[in-house]
VOFI-15325 format. One record per residue: residue number from 1; x, y, z of N, C-alpha, C, O, CB in turn. Coordinates in nm, 2 decimals. Glycine has a CB too. Example, Ala and Ser with C-alpha at 12.3 -4.5 7.8 and 13.67 -1.06 7.14 Angstrom:
# residues 2
+-----+--------+--------+--------+--------+--------+--------+--------+--------+--------+--------+--------+--------+--------+--------+--------+
: num :     nu :     nv :     nw :    cau :    cav :    caw :     cu :     cv :     cw :     ou :     ov :     ow :    cbu :    cbv :    cbw :
+-----+--------+--------+--------+--------+--------+--------+--------+--------+--------+--------+--------+--------+--------+--------+--------+
:   1 :   1.32 :  -0.57 :   0.78 :   1.23 :  -0.45 :   0.78 :   1.32 :  -0.33 :   0.78 :   1.42 :  -0.33 :   0.85 :   1.13 :  -0.45 :   0.90 :
:   2 :   1.28 :  -0.22 :   0.71 :   1.37 :  -0.11 :   0.71 :   1.29 :   0.00 :   0.79 :   1.34 :   0.11 :   0.80 :   1.41 :  -0.06 :   0.57 :
+-----+--------+--------+--------+--------+--------+--------+--------+--------+--------+--------+--------+--------+--------+--------+--------+
This chain:
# residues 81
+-----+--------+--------+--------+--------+--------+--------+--------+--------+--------+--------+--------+--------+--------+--------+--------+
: num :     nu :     nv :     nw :    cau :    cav :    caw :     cu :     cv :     cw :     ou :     ov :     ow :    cbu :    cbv :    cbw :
+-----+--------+--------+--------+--------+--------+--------+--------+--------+--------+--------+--------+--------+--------+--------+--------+
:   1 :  -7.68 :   3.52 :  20.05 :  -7.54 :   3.51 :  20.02 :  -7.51 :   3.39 :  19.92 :  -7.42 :   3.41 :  19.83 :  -7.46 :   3.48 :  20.15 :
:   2 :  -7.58 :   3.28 :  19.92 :  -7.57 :   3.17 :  19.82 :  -7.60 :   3.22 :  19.67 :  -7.53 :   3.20 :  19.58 :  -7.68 :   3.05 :  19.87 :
:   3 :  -7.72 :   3.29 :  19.66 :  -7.74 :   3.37 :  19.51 :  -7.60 :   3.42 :  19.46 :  -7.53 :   3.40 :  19.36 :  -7.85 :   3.52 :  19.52 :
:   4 :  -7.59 :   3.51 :  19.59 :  -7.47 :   3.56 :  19.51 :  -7.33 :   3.50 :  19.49 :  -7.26 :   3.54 :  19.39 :  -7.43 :   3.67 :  19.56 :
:   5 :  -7.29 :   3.40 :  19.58 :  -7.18 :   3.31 :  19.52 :  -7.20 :   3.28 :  19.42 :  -7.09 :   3.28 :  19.35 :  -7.15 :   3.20 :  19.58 :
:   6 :  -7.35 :   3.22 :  19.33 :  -7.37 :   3.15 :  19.27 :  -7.33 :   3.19 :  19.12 :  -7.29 :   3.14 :  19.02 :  -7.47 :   3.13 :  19.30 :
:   7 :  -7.38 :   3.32 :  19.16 :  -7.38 :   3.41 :  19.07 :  -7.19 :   3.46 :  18.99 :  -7.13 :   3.43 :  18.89 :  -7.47 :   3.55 :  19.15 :
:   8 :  -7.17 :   3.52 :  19.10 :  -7.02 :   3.52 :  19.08 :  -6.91 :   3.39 :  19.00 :  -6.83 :   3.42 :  18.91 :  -6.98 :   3.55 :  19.22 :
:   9 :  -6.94 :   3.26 :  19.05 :  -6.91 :   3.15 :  18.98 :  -6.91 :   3.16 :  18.87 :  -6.82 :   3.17 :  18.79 :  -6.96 :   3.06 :  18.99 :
:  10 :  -7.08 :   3.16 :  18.85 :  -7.13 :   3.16 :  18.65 :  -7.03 :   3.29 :  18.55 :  -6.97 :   3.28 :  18.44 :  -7.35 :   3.24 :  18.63 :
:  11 :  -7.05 :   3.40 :  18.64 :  -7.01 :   3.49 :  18.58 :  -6.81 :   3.47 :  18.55 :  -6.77 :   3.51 :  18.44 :  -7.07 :   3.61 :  18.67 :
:  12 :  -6.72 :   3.41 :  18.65 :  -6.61 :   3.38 :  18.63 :  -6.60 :   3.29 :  18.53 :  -6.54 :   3.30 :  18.43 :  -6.56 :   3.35 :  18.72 :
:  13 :  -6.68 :   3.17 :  18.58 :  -6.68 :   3.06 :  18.44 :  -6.72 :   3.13 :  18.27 :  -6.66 :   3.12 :  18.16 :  -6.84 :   2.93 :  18.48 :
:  14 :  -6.81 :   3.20 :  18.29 :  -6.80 :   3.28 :  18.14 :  -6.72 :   3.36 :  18.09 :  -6.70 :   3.36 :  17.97 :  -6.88 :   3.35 :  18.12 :
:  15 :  -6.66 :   3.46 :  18.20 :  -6.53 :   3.55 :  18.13 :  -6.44 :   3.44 :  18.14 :  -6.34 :   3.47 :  18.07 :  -6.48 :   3.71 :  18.23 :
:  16 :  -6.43 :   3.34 :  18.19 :  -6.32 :   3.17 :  18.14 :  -6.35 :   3.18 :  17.99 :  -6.27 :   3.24 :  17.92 :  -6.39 :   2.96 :  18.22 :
:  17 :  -6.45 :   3.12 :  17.94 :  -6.48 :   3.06 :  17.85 :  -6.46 :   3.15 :  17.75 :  -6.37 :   3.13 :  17.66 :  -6.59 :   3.00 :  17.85 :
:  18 :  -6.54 :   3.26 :  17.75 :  -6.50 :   3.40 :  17.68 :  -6.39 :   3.45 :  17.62 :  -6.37 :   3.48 :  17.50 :  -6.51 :   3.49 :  17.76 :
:  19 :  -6.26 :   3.44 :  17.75 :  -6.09 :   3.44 :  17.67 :  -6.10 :   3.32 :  17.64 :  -6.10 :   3.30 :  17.51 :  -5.93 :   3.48 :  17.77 :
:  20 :  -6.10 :   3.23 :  17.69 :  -6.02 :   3.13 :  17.59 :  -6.11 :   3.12 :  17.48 :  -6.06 :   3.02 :  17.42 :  -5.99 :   2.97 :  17.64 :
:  21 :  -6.20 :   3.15 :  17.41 :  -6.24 :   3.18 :  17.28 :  -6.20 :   3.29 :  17.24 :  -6.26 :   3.31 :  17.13 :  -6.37 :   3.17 :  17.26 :
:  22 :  -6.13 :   3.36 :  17.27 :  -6.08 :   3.52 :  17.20 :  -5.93 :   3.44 :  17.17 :  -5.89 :   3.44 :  17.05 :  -6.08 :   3.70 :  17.34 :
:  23 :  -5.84 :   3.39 :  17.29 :  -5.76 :   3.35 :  17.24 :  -5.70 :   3.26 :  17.12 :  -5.61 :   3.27 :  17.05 :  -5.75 :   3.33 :  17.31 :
:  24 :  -5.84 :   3.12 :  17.14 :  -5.81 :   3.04 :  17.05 :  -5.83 :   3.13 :  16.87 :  -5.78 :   3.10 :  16.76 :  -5.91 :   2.90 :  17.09 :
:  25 :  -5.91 :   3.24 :  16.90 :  -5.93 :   3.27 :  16.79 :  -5.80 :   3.32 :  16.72 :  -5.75 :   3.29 :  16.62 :  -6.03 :   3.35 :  16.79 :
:  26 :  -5.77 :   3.41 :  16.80 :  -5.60 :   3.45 :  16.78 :  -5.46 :   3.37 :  16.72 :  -5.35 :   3.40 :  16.67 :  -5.55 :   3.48 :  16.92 :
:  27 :  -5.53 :   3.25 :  16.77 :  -5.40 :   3.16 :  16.76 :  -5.43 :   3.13 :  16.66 :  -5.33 :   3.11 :  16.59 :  -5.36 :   3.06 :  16.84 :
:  28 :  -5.55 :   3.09 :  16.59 :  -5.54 :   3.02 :  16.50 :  -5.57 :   3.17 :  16.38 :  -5.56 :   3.13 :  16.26 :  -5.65 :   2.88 :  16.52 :
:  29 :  -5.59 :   3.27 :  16.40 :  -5.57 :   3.36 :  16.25 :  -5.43 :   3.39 :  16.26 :  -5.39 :   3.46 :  16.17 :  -5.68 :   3.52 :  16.23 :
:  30 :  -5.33 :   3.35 :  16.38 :  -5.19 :   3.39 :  16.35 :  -5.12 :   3.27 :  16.32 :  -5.00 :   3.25 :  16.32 :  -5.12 :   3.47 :  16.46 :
:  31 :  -5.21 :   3.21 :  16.28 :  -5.12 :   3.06 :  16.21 :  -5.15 :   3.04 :  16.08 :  -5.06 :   2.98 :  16.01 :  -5.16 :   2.91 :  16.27 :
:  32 :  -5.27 :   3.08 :  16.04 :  -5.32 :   3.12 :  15.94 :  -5.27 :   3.24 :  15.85 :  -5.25 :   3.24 :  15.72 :  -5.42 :   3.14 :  15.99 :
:  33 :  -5.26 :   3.34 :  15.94 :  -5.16 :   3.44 :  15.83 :  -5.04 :   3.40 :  15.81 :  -4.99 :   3.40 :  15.70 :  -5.13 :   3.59 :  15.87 :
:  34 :  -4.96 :   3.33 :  15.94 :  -4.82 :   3.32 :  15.95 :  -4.80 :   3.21 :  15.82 :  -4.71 :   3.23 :  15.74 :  -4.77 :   3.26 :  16.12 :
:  35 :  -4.89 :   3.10 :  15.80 :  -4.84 :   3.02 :  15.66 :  -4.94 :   3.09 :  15.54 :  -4.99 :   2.99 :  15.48 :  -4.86 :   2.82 :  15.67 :
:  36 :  -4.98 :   3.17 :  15.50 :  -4.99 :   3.29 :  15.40 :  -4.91 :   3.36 :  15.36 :  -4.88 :   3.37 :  15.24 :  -5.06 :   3.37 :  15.43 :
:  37 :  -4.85 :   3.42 :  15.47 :  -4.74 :   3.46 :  15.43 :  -4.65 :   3.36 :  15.36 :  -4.64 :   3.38 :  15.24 :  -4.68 :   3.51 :  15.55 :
:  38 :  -4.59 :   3.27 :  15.41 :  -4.47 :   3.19 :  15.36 :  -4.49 :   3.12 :  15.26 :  -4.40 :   3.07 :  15.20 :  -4.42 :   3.11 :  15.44 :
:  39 :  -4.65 :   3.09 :  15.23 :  -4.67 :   3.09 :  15.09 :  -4.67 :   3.15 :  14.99 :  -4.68 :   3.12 :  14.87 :  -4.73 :   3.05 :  15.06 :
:  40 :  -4.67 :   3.25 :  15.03 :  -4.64 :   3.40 :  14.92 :  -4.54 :   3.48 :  14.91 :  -4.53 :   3.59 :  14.87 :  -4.72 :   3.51 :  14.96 :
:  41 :  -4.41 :   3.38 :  14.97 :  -4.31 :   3.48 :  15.01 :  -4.21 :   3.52 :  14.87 :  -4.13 :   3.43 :  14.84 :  -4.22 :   3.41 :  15.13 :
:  42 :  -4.21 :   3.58 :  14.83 :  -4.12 :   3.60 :  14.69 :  -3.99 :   3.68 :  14.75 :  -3.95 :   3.74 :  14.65 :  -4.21 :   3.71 :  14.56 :
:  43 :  -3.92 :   3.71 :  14.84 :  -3.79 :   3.76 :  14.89 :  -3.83 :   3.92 :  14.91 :  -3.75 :   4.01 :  14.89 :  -3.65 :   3.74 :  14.78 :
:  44 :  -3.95 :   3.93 :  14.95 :  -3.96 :   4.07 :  14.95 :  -4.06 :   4.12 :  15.08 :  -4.09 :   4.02 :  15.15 :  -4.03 :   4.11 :  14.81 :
:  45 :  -4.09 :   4.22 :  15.12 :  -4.21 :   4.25 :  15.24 :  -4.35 :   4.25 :  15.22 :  -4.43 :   4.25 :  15.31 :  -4.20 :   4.38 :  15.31 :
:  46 :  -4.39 :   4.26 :  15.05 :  -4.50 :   4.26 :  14.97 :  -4.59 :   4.12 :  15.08 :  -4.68 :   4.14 :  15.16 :  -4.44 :   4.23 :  14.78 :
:  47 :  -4.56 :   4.04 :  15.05 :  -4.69 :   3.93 :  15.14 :  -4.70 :   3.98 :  15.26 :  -4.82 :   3.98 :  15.30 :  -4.66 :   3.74 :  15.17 :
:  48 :  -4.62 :   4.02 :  15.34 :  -4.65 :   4.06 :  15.50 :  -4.73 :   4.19 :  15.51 :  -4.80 :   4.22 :  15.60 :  -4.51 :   4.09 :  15.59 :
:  49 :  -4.72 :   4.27 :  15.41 :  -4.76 :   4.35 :  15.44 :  -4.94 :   4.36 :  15.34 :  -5.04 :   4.42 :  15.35 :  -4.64 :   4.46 :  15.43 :
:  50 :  -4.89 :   4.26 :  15.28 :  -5.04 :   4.20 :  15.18 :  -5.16 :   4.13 :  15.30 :  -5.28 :   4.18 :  15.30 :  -4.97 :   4.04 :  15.03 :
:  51 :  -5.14 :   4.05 :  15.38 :  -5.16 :   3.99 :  15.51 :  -5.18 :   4.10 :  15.60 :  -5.28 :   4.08 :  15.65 :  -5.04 :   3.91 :  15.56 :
:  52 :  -5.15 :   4.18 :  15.63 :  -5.15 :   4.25 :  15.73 :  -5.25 :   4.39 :  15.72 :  -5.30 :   4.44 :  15.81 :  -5.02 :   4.28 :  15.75 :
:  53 :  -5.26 :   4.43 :  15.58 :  -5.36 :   4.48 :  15.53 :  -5.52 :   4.44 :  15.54 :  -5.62 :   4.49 :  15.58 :  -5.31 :   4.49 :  15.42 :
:  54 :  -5.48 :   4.28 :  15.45 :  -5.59 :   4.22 :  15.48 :  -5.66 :   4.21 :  15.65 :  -5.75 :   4.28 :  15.70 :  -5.56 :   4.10 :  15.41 :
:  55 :  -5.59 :   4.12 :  15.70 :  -5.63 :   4.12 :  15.85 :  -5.71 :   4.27 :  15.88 :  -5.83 :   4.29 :  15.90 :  -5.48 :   4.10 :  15.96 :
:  56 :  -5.62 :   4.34 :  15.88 :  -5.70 :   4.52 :  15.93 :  -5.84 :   4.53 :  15.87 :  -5.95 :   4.52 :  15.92 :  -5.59 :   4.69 :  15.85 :
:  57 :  -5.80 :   4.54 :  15.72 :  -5.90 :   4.54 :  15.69 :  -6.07 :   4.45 :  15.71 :  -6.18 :   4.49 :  15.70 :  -5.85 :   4.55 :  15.61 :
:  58 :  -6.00 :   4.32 :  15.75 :  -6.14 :   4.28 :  15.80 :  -6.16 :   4.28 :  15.95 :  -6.25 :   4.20 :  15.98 :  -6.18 :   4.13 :  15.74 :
:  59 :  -6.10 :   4.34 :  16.06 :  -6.09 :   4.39 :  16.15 :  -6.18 :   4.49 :  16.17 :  -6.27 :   4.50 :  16.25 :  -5.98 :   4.43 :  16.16 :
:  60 :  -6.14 :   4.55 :  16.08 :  -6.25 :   4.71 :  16.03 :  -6.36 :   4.66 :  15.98 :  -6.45 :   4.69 :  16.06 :  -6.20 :   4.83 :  15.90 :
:  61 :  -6.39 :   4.60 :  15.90 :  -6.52 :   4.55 :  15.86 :  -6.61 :   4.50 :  15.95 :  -6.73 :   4.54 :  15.95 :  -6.51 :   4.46 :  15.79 :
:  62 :  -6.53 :   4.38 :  16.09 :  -6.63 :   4.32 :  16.17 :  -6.67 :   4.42 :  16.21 :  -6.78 :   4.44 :  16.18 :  -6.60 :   4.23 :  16.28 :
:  63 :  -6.59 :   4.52 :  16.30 :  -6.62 :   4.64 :  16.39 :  -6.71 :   4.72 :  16.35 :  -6.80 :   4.76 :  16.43 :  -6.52 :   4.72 :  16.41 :
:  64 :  -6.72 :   4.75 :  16.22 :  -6.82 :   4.82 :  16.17 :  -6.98 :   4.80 :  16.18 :  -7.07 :   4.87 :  16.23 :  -6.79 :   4.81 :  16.06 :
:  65 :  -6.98 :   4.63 :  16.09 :  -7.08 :   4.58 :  16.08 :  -7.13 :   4.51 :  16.21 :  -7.25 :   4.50 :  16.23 :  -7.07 :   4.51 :  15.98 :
:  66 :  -7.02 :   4.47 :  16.30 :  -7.11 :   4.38 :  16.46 :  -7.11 :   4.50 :  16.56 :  -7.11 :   4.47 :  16.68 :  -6.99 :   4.23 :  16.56 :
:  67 :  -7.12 :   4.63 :  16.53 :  -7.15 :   4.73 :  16.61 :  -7.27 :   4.80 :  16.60 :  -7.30 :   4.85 :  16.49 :  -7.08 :   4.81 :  16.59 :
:  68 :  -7.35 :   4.82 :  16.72 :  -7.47 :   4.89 :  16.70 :  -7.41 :   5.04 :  16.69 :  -7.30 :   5.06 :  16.75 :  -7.58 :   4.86 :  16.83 :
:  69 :  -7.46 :   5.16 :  16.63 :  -7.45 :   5.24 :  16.65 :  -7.51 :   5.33 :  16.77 :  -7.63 :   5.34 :  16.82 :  -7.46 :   5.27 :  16.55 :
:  70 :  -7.38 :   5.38 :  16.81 :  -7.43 :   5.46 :  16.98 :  -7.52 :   5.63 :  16.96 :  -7.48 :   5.70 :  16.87 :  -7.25 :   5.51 :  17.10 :
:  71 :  -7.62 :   5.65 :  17.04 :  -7.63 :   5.80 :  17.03 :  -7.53 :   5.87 :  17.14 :  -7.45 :   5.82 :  17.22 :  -7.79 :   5.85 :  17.06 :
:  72 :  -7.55 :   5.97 :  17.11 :  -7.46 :   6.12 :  17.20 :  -7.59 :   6.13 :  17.33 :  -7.71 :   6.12 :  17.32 :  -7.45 :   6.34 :  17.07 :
:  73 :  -7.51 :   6.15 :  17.43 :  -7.60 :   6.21 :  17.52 :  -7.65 :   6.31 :  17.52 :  -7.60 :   6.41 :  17.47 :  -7.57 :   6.21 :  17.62 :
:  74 :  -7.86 :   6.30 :  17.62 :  -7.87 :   6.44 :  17.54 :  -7.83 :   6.56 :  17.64 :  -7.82 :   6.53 :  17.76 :  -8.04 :   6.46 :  17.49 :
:  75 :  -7.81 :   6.67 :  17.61 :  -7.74 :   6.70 :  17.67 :  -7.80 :   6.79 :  17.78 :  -7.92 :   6.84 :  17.77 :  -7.66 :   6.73 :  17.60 :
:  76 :  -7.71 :   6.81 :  17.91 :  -7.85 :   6.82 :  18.06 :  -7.81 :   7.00 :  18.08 :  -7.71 :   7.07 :  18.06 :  -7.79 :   6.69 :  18.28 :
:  77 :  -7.96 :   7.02 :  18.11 :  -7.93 :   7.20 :  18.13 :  -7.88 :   7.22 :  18.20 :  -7.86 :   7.14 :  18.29 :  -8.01 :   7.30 :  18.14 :
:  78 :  -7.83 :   7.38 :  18.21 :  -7.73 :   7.43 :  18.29 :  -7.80 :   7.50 :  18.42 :  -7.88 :   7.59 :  18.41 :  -7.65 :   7.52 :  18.22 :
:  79 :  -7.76 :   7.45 :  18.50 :  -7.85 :   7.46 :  18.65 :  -7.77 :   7.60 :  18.69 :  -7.65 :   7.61 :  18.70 :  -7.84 :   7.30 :  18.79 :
:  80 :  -7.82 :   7.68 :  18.71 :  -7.83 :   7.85 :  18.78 :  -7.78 :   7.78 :  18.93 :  -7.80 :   7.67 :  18.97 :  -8.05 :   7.96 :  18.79 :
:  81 :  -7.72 :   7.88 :  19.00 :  -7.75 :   7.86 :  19.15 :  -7.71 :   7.97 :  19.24 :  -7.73 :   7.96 :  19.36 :  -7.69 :   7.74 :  19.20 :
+-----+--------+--------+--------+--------+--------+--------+--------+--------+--------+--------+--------+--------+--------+--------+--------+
């Protein structure tokens, strides 16, 4: 029973540490676009939506490139009965 308390701990402490590094990341690329934007602002939607493109787009990029590609399962015969 001690293994496994032990275990469970580590594992909470990491999905801890885990969000608050997903979060801090968040906060700081939406502070980051948020004054992008307002330095680009010419009275128009052109920077927000210039920002917002960008973001996606390297959204799509991480995903792409930090992804292993998965196979298809193979697929299981059809059992008679």
């Amino acid at each position: 029973m001690g293994i496994n308390m032990l275990c469970s701990i580590l594992m909470i402490i990491t999905a801890g540490s885990a969000s608050a590094l997903v979060g801090l990341i968040q906060f700081t690329l939406a502070s980051l676009s948020s004054s992008a934007v307002g330095l680009l602002h010419n009275g128009s939607a052109y920077p927000m939506a210039l920002i917002m493109l960008t973001v996606v787009s390297g959204g799509l990029l991480i995903n792409r490139l930090g992804s292993k590609p998965r196979k298809a399962p193979a697929p299981r015969p059809f059992a008679s009965g």
